[in-house]
C-alpha positions in Angstrom: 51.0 264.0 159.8 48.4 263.9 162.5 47.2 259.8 163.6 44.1 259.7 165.6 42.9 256.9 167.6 39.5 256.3 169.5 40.0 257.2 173.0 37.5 254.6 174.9 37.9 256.8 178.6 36.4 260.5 177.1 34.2 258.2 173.8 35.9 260.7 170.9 38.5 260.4 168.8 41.8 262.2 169.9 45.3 262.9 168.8 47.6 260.2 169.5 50.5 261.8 172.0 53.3 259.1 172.2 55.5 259.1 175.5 58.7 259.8 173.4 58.4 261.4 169.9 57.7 259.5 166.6 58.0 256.1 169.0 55.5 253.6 170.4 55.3 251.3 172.8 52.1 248.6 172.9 51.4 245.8 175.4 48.3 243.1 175.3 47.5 241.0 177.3 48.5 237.0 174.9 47.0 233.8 175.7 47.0 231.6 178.8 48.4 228.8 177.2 46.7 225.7 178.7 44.2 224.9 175.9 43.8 225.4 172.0 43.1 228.7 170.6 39.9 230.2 170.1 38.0 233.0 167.9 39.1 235.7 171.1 43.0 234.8 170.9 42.4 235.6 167.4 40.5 238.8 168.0 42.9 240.4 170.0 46.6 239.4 168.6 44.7 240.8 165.1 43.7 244.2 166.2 46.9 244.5 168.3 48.7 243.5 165.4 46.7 246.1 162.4 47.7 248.6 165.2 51.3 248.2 165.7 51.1 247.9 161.1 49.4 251.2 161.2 50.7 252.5 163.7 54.5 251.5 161.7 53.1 252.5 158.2 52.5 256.1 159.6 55.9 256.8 160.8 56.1 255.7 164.4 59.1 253.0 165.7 57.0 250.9 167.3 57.6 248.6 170.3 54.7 245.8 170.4 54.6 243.4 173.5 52.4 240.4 173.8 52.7 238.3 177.3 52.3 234.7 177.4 50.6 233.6 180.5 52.4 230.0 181.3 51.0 229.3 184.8 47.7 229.9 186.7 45.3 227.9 187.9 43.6 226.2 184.9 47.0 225.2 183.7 47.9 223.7 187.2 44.3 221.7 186.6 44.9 220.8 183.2 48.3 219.6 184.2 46.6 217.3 186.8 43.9 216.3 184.7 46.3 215.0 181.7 49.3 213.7 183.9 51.7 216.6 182.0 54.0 218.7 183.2 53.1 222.2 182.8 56.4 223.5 181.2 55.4 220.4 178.1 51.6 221.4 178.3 52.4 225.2 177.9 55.2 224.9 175.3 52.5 222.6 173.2 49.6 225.1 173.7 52.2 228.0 172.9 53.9 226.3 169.8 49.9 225.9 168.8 49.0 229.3 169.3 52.0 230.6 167.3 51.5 228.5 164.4 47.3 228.9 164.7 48.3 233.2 164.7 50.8 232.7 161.8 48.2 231.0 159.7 46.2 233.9 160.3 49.1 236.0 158.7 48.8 237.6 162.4 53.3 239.0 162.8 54.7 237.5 165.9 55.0 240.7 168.6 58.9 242.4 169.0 58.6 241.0 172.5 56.8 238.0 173.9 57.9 237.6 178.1 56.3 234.4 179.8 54.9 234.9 182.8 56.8 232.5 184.3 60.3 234.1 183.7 58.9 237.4 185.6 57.4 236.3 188.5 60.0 238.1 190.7 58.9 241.1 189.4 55.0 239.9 189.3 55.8 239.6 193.2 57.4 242.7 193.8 54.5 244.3 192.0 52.2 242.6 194.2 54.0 243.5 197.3 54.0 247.1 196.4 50.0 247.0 195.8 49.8 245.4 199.7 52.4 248.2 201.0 50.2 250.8 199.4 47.1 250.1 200.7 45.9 249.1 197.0 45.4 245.4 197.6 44.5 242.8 200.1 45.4 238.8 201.0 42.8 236.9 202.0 43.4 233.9 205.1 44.0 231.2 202.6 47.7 233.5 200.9 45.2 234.5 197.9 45.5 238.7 197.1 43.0 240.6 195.8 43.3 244.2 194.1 41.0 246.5 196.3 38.9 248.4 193.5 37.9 250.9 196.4 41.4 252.4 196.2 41.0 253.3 192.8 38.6 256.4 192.8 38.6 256.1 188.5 37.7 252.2 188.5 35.2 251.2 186.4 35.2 254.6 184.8 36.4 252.9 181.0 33.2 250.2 181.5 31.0 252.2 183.3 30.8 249.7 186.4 29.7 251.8 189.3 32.0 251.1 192.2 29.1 249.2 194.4 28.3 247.0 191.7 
């Protein structure tokens, strides 16, 4: 059996081509946990999850990863703001977001990393982006992705490059 999806680069629907036969492997963007959950956590972990249901009920062993972003900048200021240490403030917001996606009837992902136990590899990443010309760090340590190495960016939104 044939399973389309929507193809949002080329607008039409297409056959859906897995990697490695009758398997598939899905990763979304999750929460950053530093607040409660809202109508767009909810938006998202539901269509990822009715995909990774559909795409299971039509045959595929699926792989579904959601990421749980446990340190940036608004949970540094949160943790400021409130006197709590991050690692309580984002296990709250996380234990929260679980339960809120739960009650929702929303399955828990196969996989669900923390940002905070891969930022060895978030680095290396980052690295390799600098080495390749593909990024840039501003005077204050901050790096930037450099969208004018990317000759397709903007091509899913329609974003001209300039803009």
């Amino acid at each position: 059996m044939d399973f389309f999806l929507y193809d949002s680069h080329t607008k039409q629907k297409r056959k859906f081509e897995p990697i490695e036969a009758g398997k598939a492997r899905i990763y979304v963007c999750g929460p950053t946990v530093y607040d409660y959950s809202h109508l767009g956590h909810a938006k998202s972990a539901l269509s990822f999850d009715l995909l990774a249901r559909t795409l299971r009920a039509a045959g595929f062993d699926v792989t579904f990863a959601r990421n749980i972003t446990d340190i940036d900048d608004k949970i540094i200021k949160k943790s400021f703001e409130t006197a709590t240490p991050i690692h309580d403030l984002t296990d709250f917001y996380t234990r929260n977001y679980r339960m809120e996606m739960k009650l929702l009837g929303i399955r828990d992902p196969d996989l669900e990393p923390k940002a905070t136990d891969n930022i060895d590899a978030m680095a290396e990443l980052v690295q390799t982006l600098l080495d390749k010309g593909h990024a840039y760090q501003m005077a204050n340590g901050d790096v930037y992705f450099d969208t004018a190495s990317d000759s397709a960016y903007g091509s899913l939104s329609g974003a001209m490059q300039e803009d």
